[in-house]
C-alpha atoms as a printed R data frame, in Angstrom:
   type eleno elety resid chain resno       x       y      z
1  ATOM     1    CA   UNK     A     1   0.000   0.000  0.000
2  ATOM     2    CA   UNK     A     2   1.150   3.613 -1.247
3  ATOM     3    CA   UNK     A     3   0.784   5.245  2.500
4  ATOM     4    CA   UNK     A     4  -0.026   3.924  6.061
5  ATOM     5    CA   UNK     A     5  -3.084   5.862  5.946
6  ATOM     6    CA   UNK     A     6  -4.243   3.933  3.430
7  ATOM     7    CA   UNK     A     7  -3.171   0.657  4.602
8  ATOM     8    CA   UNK     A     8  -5.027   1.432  8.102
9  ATOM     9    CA   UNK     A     9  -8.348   2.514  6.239
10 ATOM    10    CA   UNK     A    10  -8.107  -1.225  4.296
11 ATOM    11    CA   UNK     A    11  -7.387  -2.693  7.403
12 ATOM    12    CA   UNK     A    12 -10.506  -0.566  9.125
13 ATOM    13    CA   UNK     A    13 -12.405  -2.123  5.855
14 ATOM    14    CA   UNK     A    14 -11.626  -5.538  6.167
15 ATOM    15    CA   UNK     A    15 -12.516  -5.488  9.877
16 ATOM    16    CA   UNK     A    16 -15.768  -4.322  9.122
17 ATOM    17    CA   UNK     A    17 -16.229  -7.691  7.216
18 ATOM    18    CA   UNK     A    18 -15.022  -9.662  9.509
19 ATOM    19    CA   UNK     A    19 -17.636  -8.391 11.802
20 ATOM    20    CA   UNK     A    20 -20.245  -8.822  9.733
21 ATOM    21    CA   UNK     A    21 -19.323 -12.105  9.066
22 ATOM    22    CA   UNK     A    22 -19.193 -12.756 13.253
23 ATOM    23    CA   UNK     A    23 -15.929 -13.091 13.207
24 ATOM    24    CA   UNK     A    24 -15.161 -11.123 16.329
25 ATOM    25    CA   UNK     A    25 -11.198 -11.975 17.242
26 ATOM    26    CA   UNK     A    26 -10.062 -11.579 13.407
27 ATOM    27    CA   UNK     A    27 -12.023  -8.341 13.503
28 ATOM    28    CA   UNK     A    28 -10.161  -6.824 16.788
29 ATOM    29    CA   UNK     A    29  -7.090  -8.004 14.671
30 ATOM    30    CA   UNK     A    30  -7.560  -6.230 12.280
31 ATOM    31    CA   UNK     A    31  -8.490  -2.720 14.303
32 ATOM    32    CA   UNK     A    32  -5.635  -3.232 16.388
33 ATOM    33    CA   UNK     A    33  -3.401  -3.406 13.354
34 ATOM    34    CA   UNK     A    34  -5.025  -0.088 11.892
35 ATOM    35    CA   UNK     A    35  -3.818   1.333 14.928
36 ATOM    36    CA   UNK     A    36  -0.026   0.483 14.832
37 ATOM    37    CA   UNK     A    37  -0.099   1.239 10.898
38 ATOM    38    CA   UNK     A    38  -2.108   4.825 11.361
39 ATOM    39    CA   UNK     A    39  -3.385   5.832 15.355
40 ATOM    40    CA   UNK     A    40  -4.841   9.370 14.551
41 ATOM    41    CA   UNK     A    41  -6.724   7.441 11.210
42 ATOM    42    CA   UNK     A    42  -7.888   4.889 13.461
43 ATOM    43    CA   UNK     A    43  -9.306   7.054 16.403
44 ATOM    44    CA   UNK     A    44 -10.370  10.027 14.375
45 ATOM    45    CA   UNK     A    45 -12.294   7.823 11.764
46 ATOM    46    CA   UNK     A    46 -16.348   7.727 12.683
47 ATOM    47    CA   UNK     A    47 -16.705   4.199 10.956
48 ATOM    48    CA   UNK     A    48 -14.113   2.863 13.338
49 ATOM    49    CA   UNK     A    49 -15.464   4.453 16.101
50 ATOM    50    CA   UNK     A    50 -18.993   2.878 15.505
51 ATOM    51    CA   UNK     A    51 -17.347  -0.777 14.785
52 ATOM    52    CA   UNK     A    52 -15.701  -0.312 18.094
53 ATOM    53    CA   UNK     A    53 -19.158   0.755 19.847
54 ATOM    54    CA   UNK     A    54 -20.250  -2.129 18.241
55 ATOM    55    CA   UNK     A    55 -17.942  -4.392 19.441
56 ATOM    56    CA   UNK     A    56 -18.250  -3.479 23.066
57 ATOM    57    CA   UNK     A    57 -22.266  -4.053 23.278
58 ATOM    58    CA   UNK     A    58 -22.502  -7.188 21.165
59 ATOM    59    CA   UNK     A    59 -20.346 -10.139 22.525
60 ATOM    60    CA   UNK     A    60 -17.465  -9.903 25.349
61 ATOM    61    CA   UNK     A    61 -15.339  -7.340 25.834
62 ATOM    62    CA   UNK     A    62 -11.541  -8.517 25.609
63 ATOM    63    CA   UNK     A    63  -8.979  -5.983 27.492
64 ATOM    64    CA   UNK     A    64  -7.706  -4.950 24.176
65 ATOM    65    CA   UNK     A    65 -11.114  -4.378 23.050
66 ATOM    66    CA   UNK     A    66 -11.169  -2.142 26.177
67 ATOM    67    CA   UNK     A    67  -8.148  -0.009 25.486
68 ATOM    68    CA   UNK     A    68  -8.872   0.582 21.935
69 ATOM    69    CA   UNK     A    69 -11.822   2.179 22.918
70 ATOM    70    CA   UNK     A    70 -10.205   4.202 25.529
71 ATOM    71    CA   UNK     A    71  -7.484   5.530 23.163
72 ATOM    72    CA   UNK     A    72 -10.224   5.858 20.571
73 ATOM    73    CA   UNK     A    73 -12.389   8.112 22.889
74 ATOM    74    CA   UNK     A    74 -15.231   5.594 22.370
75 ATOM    75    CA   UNK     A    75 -17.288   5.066 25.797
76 ATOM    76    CA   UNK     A    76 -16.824   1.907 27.685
């Protein structure tokens, strides 16, 4: 991928799918590895933010499920 920016808002994309398909633990992956590529994409982005939301109301909440959303500014 050209820029990190870009590789972080695939990796945001492909996490997305992964939820949808109810696969929870390759979809945390995949956020958490947005984050090392790109951290301001990944926190500033609403679509994350809402994936993340998502995550913490709909199944268990892993501890890096829980700091992700603290560094993303979503609430616990």
């Amino acid at each position: 991928m050209p820029s990190v920016e870009r590789r972080s808002r695939a990796l945001c994309d492909i996490a997305v799918t992964y939820d949808r398909l109810g696969r929870r633990s390759d979809c945390l992956r995949n956020l958490l590895a947005a984050e090392r590529c790109a951290p301001q994409e990944t926190h500033a982005r609403p679509a994350t933010k809402s994936l993340i939301s998502s995550l913490l109301v709909s199944g268990p909440v892993p501890t890096e499920l829980r700091g992700l959303a603290e560094r993303s500014g979503v609430l616990v």
